[in-house]
Structure formats: C-alpha cells, structure tokens
C-alpha angles and dihedrals in degrees: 000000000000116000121183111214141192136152143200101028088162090207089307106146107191090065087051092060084048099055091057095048088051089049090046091041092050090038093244121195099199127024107207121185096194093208148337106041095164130075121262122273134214111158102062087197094068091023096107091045104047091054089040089055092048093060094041107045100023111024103040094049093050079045092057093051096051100050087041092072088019116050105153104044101093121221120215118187126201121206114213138189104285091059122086114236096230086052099057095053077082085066095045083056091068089074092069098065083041086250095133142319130263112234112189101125088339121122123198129176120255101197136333084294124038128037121218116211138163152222133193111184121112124188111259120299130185100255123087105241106101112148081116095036129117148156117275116207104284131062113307115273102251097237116147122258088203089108107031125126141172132188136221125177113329088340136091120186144169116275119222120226089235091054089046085050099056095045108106116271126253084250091054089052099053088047092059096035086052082060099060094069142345105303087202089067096034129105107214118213108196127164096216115061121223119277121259108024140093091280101067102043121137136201089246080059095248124139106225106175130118124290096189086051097052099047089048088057087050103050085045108030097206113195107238126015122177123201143176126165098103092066096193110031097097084056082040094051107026094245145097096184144030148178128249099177106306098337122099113219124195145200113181092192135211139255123159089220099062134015120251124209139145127211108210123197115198120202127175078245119036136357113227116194137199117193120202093228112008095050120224131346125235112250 
C-alpha cells in the first residue's frame, strides 16, 4: 500500500496541489492530511464562512481536477484543532460528489487488508479553538476557558470548563474507535502525535503529544500512524518517524517555504518511507 501524507495545510491551497502531484508522481494509492485542512481564523464573526468558502471555492475544485486524472487514488481528510466543526461538515459534503472521505471517528478499508481510520482530538491547548479538543490521562492542563469556544451549525459559542469536563476523553475515543475494525491492520491518522517521541517536540523543549495516544499505540501496536499538529518538531528533533514498539509513527512536519510530505509504502513486512524535504527514512 502507498499512502501520500501530509499534515497542517492550514487552507493553503498551493500545498494542497502539491500534495496531489507528489502523490501522481509516487503512484500513491491514498492521499491522508492528518489534520487542519482550513485556513486560520481570527475574527469568530466571519470564521465559519472563511473555512466554508475555502472548501468550497478553493478544495473541491483542486479535488475535481485530481480525481479527475486520478479516480481510483482515495482521499481521506482529517479535521484538527484549528478547524471549526461546523465548518468541516463542508468537507464532509465532499463525500457526496465521491471527491474524498471524511475521516473524524470514521474507519474505511484500504485494501483487502488494512482499514484506515481516523481521530481528531488533541489535548488542550491555549488557543480557543476547541471543537477537537479533550482531555488526555493525567489532571487537566489549568488553562482558562475564558476564551473557549465551540461551534455548531451556523453558531459559535463560548464552552464552559464543566461541559469540556464531561466530553469523552481522548482515551474513551480510541477505545471505541479500536473496536470498528483490527488495530493490528489499521493505519491510524491522528492529528497529535504520541508523547514523548521525536514527533511532539517543541521549541521550549516540551514534549506536548497525547498519553493516552501513545499508550494506545503501545497495547495495540498498530502498523502505520500519521500525525501533524507540532509543525516544526521533526525540524526540532531531526526525525520524521519513529518507533513505538513495532509501530512506525510520522510526522511529516510543516514549513511555509517548502512543502512537506511523505510517501509511505506498507508491506506485511517492512515500511519504507520518503519524506519531501528531509529524503528517506532508515528502516
């Protein structure tokens, strides 16, 4: 299986045309983003709107032309933290015309034998955006709600500590999502990264991933996960891609001067691994 990955596009559309030349050019069978597809928003009055109109007026038409040429490479799309969920139902919306598949807690099959499926959530962050936000194991982080907000249909609103509280934890999601298909033959596209590893690394020198990621990668060992989030830790760190146990774990990175993109080939044997910017990866 060859999957072309990148992560954290941030509504910048250029990258997104080429990601789908790197994925022509390697033959790619799947194209993954692994996380903020839509461009940042300040203003909350115009938010919905701005990433709405990027998908509209910008994605689905780059979408058109590459499955135009390209009909049987799948596209899966990952929201992150910095897209609004009402948003990205515009994104959902480009299922309906076949143009790719949504992939927030959904699970496809790749072939006849591997599933793909996908998870959003991030721990808390400081920023205010927190429709894909939840709590990782450990106490919650104290950072202020005063300026938290989530968004549902047409509407974005201020979220209460006590309601972000009683959302399932980032730990409870996995668990349910382990259950749609063999984690053991699933590639799990998650935008945080595991704690703790080359992918999560900060300049402050903190490491900010997910526990409960990481310790769901190690009970199940899945074989390929793909992560963004934490755009310059593989610059940070000196690596791409890591091992928890067997499974191989990537973040392709981000850097607005050059695109950065991996192009991943699973075997039942070995994963071999080609990054944009940063060459090939040892096995």
């Amino acid at each position: 299986m060859r999957i072309a990955c990148t992560a954290d596009l941030h509504g910048n559309i250029a990258d997104y045309r080429a990601l789908f030349e790197f994925a022509a050019q390697r033959q790619a069978q799947a194209v993954v983003v692994a996380g903020d597809l839509l461009p940042h928003t300040i203003r909350r009055d115009d938010a919905l709107e701005t990433q709405r109109r990027f998908v509209e007026r910008d994605l689905a038409p780059a979408l058109r032309a590459f499955r135009a040429h390209h009909p049987m490479v799948e596209v899966y799309l990952l929201p992150g933290n910095d897209d609004w969920a009402a948003a990205y139902a515009a994104v959902e919306e480009l299922a309906v015309e076949g143009l790719a598949h949504p992939l927030h807690e959904r699970v496809y099959r790749l072939n006849d034998d591997l599933w793909i499926a996908g998870y959003a959530c991030v721990p808390p962050t400081p920023f205010s955006i927190k429709d894909f936000e939840r709590r990782d194991e450990g106490s919650l982080l104290a950072f202020s709600f005063d300026h938290a907000f989530v968004s549902r249909g047409s509407v974005i609103r201020p979220l209460q500590r006590h309601e972000f509280e009683g959302l399932p934890s980032i730990a409870d999601d996995l668990a349910a999502l382990a259950g749609r298909s063999d984690p053991r033959r699933t590639v799990y596209v998650c935008h945080t990264p595991p704690v703790d590893t080359p992918l999560d690394l900060m300049p402050n020198g903190r490491h900010v991933g997910s526990r409960a990621l990481r310790t769901f990668i190690e009970h199940y060992q899945p074989p390929l996960t793909l992560h963004g989030h934490i755009h310059e830790a593989p610059a940070l760190s000196g690596a791409y891609a890591t091992r928890i146990g067997t499974t191989w774990c990537i973040n392709p990175g981000r850097d607005q001067r050059r695109f950065h993109g991996v192009l991943i080939e699973l075997t039942d044997s070995m994963v071999r691994m080609e990054h944009t910017v940063y060459g090939t990866q040892p096995e």
